[in-house]
PyMOL Python script that loads the backbone (N, CA, C, O; Angstrom):
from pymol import cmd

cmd.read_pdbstr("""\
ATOM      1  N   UNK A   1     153.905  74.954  53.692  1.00  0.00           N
ATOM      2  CA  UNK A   1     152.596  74.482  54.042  1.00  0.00           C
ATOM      3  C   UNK A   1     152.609  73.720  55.352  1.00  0.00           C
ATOM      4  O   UNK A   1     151.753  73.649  56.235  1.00  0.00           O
ATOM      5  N   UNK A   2     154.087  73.044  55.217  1.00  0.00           N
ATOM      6  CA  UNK A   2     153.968  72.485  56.936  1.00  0.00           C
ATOM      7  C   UNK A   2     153.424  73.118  58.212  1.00  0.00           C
ATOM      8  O   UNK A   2     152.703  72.827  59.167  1.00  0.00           O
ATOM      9  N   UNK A   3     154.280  74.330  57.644  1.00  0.00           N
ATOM     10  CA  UNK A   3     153.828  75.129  58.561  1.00  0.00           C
ATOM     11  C   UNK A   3     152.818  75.559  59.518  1.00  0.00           C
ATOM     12  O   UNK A   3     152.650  75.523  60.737  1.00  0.00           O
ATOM     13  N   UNK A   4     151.884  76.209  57.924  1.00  0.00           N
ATOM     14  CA  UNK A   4     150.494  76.386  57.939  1.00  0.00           C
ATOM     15  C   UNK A   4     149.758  75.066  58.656  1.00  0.00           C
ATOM     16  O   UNK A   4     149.174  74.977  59.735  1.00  0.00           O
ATOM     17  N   UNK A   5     149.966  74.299  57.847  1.00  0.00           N
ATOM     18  CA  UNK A   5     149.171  73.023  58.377  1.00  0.00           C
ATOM     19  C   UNK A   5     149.564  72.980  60.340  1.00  0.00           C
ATOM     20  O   UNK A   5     148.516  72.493  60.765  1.00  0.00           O
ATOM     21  N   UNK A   6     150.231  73.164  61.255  1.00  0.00           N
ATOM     22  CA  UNK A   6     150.792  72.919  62.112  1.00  0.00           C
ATOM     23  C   UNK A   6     149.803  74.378  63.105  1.00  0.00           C
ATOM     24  O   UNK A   6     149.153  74.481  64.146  1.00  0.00           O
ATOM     25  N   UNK A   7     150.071  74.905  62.417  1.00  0.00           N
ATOM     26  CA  UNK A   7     148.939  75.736  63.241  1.00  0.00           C
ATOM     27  C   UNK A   7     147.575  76.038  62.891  1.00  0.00           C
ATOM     28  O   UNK A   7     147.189  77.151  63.249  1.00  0.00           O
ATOM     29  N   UNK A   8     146.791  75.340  62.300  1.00  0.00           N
ATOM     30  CA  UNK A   8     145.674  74.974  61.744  1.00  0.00           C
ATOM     31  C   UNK A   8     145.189  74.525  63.420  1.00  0.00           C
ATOM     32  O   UNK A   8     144.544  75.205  64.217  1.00  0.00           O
ATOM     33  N   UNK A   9     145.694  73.300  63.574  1.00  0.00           N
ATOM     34  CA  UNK A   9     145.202  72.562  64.580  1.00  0.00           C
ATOM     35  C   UNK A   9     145.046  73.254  65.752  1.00  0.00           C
ATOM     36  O   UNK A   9     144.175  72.839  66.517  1.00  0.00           O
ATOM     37  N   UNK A  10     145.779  74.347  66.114  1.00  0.00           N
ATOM     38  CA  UNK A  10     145.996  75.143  67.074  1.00  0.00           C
ATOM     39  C   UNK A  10     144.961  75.895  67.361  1.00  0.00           C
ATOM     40  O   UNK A  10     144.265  75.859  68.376  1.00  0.00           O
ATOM     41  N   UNK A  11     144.841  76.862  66.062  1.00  0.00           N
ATOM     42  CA  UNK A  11     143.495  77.978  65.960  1.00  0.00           C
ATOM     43  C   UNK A  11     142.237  77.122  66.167  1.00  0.00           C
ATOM     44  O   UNK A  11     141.268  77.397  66.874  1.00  0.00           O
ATOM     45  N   UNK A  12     142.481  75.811  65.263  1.00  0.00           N
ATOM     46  CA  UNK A  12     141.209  74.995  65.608  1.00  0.00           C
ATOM     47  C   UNK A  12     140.356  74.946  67.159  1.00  0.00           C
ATOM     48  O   UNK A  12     139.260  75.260  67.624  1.00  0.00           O
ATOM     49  N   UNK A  13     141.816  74.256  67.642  1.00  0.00           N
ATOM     50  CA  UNK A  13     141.438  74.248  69.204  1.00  0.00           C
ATOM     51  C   UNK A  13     141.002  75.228  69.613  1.00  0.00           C
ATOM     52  O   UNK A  13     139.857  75.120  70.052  1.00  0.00           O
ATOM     53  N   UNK A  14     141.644  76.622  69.683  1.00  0.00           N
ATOM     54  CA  UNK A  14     141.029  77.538  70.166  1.00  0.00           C
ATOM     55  C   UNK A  14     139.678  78.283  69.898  1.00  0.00           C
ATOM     56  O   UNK A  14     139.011  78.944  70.693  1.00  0.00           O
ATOM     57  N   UNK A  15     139.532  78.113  69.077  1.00  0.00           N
ATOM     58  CA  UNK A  15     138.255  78.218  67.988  1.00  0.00           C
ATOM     59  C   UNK A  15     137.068  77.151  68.799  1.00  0.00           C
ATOM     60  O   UNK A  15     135.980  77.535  69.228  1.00  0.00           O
ATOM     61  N   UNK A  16     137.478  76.067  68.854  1.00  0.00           N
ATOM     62  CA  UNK A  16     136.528  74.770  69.346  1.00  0.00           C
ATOM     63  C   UNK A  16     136.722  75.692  71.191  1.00  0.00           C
ATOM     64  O   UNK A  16     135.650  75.937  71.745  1.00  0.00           O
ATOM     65  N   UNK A  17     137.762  76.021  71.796  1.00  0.00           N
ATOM     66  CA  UNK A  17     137.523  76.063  73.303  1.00  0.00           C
ATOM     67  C   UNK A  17     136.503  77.257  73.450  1.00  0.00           C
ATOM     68  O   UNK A  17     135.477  77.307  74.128  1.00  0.00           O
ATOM     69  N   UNK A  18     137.168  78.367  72.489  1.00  0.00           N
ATOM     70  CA  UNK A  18     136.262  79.243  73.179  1.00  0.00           C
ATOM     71  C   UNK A  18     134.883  79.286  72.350  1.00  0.00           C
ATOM     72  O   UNK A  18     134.072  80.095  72.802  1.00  0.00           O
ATOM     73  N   UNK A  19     134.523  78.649  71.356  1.00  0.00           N
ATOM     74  CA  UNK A  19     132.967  78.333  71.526  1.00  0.00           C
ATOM     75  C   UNK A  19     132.314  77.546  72.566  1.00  0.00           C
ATOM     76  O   UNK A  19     131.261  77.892  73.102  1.00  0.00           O
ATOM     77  N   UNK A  20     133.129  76.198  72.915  1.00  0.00           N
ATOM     78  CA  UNK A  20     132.475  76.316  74.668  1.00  0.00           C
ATOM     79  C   UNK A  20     131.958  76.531  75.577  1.00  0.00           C
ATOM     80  O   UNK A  20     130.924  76.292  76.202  1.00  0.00           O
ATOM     81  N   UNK A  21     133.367  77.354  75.613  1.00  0.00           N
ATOM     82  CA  UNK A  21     133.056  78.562  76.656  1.00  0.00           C
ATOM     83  C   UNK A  21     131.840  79.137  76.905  1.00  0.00           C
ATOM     84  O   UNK A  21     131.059  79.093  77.855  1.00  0.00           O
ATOM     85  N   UNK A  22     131.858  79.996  75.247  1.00  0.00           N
ATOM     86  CA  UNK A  22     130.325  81.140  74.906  1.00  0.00           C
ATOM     87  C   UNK A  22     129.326  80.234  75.519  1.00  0.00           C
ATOM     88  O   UNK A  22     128.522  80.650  76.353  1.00  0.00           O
ATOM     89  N   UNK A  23     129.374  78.651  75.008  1.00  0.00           N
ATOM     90  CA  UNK A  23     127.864  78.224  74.943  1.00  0.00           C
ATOM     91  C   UNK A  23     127.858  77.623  76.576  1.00  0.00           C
ATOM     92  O   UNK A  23     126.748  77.425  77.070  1.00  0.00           O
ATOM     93  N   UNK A  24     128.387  77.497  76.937  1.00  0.00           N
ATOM     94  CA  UNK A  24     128.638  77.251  78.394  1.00  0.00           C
ATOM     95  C   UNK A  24     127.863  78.633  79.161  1.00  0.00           C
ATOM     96  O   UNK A  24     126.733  78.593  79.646  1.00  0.00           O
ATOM     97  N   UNK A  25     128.716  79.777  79.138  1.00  0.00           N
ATOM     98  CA  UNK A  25     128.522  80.526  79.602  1.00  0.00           C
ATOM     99  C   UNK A  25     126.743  81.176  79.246  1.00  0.00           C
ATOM    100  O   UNK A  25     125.935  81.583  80.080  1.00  0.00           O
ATOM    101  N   UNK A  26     126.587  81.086  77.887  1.00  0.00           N
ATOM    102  CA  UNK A  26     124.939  81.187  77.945  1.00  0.00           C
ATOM    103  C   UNK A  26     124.050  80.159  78.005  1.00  0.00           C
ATOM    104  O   UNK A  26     122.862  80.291  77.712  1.00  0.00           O
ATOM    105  N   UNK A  27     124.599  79.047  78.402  1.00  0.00           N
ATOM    106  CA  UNK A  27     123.671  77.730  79.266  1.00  0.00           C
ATOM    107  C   UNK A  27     123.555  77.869  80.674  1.00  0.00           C
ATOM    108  O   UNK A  27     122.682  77.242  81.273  1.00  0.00           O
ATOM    109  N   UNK A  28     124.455  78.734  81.354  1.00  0.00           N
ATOM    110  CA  UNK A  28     124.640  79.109  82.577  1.00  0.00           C
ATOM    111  C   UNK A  28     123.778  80.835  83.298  1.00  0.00           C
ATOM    112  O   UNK A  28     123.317  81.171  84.389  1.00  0.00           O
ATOM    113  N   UNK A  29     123.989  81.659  81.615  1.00  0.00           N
ATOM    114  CA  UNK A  29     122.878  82.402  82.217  1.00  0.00           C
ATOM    115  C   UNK A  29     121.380  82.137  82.104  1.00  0.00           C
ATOM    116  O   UNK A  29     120.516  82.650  82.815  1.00  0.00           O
ATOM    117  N   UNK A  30     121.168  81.166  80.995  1.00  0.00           N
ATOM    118  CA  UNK A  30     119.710  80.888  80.758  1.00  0.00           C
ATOM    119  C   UNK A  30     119.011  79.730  82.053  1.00  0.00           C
ATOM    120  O   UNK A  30     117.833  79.676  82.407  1.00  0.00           O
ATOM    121  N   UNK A  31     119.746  79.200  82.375  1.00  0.00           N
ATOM    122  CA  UNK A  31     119.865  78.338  83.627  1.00  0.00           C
ATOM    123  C   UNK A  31     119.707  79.155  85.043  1.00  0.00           C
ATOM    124  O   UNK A  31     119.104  78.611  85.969  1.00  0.00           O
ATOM    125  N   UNK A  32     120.189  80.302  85.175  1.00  0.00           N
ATOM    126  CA  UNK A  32     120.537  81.325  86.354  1.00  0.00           C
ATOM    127  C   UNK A  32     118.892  82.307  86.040  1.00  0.00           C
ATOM    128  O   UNK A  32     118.382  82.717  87.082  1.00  0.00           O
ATOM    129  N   UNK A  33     118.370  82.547  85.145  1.00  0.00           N
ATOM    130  CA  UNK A  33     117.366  83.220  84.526  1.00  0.00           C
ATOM    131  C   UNK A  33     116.255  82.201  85.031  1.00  0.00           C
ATOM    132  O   UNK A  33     115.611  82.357  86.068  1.00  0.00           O
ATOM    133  N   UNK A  34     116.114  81.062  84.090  1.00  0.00           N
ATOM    134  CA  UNK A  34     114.745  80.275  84.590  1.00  0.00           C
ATOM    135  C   UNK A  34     114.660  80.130  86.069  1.00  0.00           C
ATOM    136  O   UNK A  34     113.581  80.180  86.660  1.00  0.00           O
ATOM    137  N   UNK A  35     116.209  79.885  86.877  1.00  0.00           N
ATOM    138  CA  UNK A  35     116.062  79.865  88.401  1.00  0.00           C
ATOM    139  C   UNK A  35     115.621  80.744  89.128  1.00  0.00           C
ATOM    140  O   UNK A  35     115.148  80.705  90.264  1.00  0.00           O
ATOM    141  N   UNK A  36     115.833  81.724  88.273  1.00  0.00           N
ATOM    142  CA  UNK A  36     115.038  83.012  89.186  1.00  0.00           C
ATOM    143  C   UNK A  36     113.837  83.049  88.870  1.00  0.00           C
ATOM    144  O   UNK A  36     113.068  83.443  89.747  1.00  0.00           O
ATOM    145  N   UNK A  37     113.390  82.747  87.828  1.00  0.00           N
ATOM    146  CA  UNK A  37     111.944  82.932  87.443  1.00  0.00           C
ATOM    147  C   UNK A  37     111.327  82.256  88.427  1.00  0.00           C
ATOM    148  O   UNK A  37     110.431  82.718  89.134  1.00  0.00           O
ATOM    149  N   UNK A  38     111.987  80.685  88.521  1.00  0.00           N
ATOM    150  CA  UNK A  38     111.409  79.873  89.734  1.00  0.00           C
ATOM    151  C   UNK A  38     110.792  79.812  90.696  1.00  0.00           C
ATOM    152  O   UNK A  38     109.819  79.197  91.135  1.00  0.00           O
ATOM    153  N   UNK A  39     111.816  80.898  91.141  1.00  0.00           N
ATOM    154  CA  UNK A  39     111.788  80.978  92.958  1.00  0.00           C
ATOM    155  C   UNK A  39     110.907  81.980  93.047  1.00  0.00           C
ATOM    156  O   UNK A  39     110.110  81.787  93.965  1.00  0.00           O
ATOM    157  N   UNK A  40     110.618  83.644  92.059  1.00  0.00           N
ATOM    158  CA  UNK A  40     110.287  84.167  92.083  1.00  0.00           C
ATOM    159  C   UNK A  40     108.200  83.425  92.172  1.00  0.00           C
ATOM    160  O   UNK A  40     107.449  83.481  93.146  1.00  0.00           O
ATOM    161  N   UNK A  41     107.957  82.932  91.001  1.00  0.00           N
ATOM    162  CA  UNK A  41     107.283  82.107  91.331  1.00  0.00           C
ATOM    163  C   UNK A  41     106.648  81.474  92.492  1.00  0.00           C
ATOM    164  O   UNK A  41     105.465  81.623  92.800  1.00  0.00           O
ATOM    165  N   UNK A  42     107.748  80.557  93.289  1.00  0.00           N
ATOM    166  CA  UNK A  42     107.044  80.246  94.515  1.00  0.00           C
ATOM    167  C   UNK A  42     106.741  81.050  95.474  1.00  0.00           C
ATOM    168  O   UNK A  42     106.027  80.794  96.445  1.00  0.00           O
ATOM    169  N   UNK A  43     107.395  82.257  95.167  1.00  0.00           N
ATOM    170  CA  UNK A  43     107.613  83.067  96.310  1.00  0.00           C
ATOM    171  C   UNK A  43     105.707  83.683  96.223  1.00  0.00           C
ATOM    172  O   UNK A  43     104.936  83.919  97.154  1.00  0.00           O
ATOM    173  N   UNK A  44     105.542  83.752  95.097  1.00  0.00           N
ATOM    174  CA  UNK A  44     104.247  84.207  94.501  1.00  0.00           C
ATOM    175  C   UNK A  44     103.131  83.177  95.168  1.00  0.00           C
ATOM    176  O   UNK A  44     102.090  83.515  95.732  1.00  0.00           O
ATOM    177  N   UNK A  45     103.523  82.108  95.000  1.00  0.00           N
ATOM    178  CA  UNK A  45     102.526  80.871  95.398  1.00  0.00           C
ATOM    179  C   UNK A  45     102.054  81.572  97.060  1.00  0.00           C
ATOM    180  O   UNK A  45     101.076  82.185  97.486  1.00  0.00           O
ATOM    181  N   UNK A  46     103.547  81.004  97.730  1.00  0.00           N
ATOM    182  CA  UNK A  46     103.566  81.432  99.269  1.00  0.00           C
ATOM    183  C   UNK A  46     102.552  82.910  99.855  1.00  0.00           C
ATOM    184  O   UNK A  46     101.880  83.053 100.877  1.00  0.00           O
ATOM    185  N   UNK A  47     102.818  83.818  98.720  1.00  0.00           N
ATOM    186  CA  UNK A  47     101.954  85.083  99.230  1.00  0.00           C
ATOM    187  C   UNK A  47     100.276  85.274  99.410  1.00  0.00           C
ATOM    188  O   UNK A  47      99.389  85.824 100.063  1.00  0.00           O
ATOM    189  N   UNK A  48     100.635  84.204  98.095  1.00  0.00           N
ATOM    190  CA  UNK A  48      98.832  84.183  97.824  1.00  0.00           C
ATOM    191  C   UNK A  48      98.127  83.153  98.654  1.00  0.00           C
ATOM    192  O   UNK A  48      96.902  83.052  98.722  1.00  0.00           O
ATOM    193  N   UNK A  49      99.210  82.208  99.435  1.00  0.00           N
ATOM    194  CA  UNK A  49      98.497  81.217  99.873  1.00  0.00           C
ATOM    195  C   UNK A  49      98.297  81.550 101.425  1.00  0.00           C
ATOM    196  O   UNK A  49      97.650  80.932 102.270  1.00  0.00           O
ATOM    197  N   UNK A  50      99.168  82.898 101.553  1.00  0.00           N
ATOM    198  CA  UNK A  50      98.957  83.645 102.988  1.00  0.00           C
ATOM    199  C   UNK A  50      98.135  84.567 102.957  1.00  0.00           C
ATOM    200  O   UNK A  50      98.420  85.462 103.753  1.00  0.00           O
ATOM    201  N   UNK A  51      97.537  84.678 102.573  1.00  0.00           N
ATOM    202  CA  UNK A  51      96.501  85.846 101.621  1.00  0.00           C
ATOM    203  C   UNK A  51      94.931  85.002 101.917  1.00  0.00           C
ATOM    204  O   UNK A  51      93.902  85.122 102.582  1.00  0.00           O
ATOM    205  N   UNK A  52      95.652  83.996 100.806  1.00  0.00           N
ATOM    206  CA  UNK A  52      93.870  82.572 101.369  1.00  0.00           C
ATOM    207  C   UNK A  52      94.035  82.437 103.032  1.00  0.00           C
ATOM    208  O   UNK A  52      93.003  82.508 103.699  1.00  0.00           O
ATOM    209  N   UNK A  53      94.725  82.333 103.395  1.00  0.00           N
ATOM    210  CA  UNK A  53      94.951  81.615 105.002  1.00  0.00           C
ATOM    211  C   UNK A  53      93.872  82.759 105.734  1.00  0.00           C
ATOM    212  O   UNK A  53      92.756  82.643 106.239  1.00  0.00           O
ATOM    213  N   UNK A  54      94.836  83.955 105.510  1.00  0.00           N
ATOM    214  CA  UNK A  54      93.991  85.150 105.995  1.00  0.00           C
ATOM    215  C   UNK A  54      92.713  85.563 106.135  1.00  0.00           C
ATOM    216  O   UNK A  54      92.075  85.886 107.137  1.00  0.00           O
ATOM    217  N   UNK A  55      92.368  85.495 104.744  1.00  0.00           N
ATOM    218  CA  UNK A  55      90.758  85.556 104.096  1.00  0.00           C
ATOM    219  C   UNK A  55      90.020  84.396 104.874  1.00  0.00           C
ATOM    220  O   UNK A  55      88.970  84.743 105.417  1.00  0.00           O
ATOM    221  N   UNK A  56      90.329  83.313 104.991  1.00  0.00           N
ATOM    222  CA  UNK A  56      89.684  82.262 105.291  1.00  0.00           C
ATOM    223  C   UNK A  56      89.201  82.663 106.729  1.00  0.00           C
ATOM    224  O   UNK A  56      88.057  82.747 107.175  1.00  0.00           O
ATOM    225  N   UNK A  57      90.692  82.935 107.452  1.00  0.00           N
ATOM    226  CA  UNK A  57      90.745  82.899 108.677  1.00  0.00           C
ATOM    227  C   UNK A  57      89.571  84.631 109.508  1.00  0.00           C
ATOM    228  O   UNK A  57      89.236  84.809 110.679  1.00  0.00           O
ATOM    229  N   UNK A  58      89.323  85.436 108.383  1.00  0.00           N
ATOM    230  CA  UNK A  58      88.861  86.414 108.482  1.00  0.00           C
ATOM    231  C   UNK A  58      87.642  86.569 108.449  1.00  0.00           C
ATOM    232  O   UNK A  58      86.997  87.503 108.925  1.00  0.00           O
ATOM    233  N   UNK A  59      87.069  85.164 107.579  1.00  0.00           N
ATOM    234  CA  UNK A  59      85.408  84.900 106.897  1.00  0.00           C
ATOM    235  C   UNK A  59      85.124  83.848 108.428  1.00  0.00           C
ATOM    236  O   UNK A  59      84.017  83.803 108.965  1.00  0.00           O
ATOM    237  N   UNK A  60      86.028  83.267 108.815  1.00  0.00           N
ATOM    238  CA  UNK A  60      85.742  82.697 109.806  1.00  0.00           C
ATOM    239  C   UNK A  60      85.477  82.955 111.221  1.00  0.00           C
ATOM    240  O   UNK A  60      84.994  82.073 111.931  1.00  0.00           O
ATOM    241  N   UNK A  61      85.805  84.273 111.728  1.00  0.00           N
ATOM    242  CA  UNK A  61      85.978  85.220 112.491  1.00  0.00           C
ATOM    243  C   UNK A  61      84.555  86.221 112.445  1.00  0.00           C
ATOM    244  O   UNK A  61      83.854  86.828 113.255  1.00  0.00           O
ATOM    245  N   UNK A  62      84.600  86.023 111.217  1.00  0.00           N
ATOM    246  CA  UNK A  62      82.927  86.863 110.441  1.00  0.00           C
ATOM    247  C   UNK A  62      81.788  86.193 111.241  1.00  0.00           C
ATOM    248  O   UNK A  62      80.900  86.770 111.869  1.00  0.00           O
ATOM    249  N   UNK A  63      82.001  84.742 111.086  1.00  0.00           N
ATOM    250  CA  UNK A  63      80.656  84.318 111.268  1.00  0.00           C
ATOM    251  C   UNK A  63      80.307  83.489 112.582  1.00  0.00           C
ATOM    252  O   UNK A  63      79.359  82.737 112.811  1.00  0.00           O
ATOM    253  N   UNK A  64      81.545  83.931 113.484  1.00  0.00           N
ATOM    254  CA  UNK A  64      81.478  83.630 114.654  1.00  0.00           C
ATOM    255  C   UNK A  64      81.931  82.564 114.635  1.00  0.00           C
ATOM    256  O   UNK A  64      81.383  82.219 115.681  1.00  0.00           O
ATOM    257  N   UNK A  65      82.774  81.235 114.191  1.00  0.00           N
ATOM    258  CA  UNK A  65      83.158  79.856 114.593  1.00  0.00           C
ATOM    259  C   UNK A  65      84.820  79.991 114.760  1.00  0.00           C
ATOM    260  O   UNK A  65      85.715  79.161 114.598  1.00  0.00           O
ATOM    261  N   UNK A  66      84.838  81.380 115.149  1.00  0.00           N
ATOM    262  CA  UNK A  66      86.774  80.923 115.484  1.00  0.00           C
ATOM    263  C   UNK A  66      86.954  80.240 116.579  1.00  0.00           C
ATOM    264  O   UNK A  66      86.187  80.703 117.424  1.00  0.00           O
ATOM    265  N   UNK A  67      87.829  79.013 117.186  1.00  0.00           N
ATOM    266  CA  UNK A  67      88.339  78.355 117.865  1.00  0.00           C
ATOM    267  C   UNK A  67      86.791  77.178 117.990  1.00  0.00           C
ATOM    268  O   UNK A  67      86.293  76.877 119.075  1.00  0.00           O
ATOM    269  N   UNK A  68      86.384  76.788 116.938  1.00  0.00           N
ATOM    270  CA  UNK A  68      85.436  75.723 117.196  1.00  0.00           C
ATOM    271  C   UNK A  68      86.198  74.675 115.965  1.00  0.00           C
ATOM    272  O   UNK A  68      86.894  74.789 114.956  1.00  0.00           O
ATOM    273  N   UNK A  69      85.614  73.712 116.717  1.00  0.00           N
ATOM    274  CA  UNK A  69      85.989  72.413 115.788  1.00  0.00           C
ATOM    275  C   UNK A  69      85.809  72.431 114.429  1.00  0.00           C
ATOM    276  O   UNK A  69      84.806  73.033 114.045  1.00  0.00           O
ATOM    277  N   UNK A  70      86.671  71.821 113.416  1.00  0.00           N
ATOM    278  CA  UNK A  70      86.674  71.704 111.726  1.00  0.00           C
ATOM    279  C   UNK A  70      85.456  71.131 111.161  1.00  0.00           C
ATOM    280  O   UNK A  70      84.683  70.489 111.873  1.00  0.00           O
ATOM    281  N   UNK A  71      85.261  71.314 110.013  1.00  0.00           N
ATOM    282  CA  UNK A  71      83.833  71.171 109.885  1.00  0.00           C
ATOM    283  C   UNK A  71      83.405  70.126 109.564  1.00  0.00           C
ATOM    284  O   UNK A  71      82.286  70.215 109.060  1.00  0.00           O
ATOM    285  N   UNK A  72      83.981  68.695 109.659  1.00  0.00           N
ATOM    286  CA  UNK A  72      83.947  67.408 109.724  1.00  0.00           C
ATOM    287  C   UNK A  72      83.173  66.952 111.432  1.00  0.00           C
ATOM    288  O   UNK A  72      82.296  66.166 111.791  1.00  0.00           O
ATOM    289  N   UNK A  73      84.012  67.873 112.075  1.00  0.00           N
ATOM    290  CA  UNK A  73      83.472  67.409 113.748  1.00  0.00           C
ATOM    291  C   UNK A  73      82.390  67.610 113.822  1.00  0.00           C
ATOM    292  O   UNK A  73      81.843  66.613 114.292  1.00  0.00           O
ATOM    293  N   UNK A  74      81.423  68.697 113.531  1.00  0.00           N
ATOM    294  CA  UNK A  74      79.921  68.510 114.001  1.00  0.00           C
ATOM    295  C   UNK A  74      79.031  67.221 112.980  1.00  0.00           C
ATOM    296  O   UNK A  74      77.804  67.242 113.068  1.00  0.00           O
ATOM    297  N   UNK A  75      79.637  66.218 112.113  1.00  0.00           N
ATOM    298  CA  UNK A  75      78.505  65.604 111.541  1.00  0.00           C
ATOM    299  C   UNK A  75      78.734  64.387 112.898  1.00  0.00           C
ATOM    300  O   UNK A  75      77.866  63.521 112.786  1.00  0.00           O
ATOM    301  N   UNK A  76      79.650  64.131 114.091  1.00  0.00           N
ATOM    302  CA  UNK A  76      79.068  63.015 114.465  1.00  0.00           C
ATOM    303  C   UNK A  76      77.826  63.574 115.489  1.00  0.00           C
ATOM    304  O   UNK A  76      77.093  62.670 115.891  1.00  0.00           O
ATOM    305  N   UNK A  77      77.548  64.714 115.884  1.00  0.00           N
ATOM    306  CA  UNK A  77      76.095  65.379 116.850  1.00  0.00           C
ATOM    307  C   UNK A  77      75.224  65.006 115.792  1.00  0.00           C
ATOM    308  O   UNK A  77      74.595  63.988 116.081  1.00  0.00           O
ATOM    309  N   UNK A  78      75.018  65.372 114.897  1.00  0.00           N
ATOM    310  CA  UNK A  78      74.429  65.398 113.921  1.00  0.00           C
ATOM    311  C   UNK A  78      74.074  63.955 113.778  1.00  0.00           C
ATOM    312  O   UNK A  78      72.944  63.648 114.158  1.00  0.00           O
ATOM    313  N   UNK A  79      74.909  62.933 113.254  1.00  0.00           N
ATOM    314  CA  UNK A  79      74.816  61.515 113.068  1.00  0.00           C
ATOM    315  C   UNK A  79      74.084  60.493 114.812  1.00  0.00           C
ATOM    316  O   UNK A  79      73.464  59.449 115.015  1.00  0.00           O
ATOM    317  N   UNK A  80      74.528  61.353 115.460  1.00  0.00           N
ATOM    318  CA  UNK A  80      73.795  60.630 117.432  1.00  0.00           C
ATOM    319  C   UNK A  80      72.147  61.414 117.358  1.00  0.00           C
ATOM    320  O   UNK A  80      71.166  60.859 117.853  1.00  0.00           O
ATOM    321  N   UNK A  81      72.092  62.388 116.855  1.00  0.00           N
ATOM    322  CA  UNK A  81      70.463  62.772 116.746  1.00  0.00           C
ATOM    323  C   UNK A  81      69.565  62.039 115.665  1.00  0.00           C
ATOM    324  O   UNK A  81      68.381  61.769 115.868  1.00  0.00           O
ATOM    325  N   UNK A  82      70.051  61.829 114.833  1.00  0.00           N
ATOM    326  CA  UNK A  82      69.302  60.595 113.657  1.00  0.00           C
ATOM    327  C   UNK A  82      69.655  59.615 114.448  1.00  0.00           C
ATOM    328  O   UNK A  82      68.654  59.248 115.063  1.00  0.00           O
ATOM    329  N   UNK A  83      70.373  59.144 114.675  1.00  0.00           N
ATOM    330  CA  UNK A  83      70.408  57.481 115.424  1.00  0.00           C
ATOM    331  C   UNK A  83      69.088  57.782 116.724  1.00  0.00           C
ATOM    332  O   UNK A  83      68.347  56.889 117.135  1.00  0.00           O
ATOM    333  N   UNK A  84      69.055  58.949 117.106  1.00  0.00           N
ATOM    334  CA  UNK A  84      67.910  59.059 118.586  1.00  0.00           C
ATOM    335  C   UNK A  84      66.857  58.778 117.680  1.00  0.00           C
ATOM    336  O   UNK A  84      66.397  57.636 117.664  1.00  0.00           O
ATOM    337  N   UNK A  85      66.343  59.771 116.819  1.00  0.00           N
ATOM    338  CA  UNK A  85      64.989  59.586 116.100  1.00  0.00           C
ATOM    339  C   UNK A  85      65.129  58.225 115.447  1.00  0.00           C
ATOM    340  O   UNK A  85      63.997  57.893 115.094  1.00  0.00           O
ATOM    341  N   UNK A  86      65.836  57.474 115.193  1.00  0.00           N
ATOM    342  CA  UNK A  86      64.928  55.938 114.757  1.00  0.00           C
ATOM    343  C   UNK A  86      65.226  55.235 115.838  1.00  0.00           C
ATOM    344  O   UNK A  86      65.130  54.054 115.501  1.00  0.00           O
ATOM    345  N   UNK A  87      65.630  55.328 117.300  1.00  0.00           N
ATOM    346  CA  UNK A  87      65.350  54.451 118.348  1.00  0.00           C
ATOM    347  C   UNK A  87      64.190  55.113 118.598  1.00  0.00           C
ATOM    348  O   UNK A  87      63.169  54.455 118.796  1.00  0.00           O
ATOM    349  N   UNK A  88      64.167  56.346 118.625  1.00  0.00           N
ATOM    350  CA  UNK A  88      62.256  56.652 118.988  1.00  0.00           C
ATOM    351  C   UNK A  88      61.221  56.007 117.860  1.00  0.00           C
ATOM    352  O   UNK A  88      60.061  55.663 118.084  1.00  0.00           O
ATOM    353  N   UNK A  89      61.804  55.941 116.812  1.00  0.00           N
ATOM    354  CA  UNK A  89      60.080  55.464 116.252  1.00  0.00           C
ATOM    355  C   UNK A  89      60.412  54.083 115.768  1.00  0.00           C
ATOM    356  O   UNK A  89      59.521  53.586 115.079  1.00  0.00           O
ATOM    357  N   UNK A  90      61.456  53.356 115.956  1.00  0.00           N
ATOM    358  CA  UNK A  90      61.204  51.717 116.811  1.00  0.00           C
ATOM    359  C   UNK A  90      60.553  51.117 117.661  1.00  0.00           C
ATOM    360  O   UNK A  90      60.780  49.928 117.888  1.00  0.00           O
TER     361      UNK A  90
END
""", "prot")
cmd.dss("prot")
cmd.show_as("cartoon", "prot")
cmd.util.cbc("prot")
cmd.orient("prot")
């Protein structure tokens, strides 16, 4: 039984390493899997958001305001013509 008993511990170990291993090795492909899902993902974001850029840039082109100021800049014309009309009816 000494015997036996003496390599018990042995198989054990090996038994304990290479489950490890396995679970190692499929923590590493499930890890390698979601990473791709990831990137694949952003890569998705990036296309569609060159896609909006486009469209935008295409609707904008449509209606004649390419290379004019953002559409914040025309409220100060806007804001100096109300300031004229109540110095006129002061």
């Amino acid at each position: 039984m000494d015997g036996h008993d003496s390599e018990d511990p042995k198989q054990s170990t090996a038994d304990m390493t290479a489950f490890v291993q396995n679970l190692l090795q499929q923590m590493q492909s499930r890890f390698q899997t979601m990473s791709d899902s990831i990137v694949t993902k952003i890569d998705d974001m990036g296309n569609r958001i060159n896609e909006l850029e486009q469209s935008i840039n295409d609707l904008r082109a449509e209606i004649g305001v390419e290379g004019s100021p953002s559409p914040t800049a025309p409220a100060k014309p806007i804001d100096e013509e109300e300031s004229n009309k109540e110095e006129g009816s002061a």
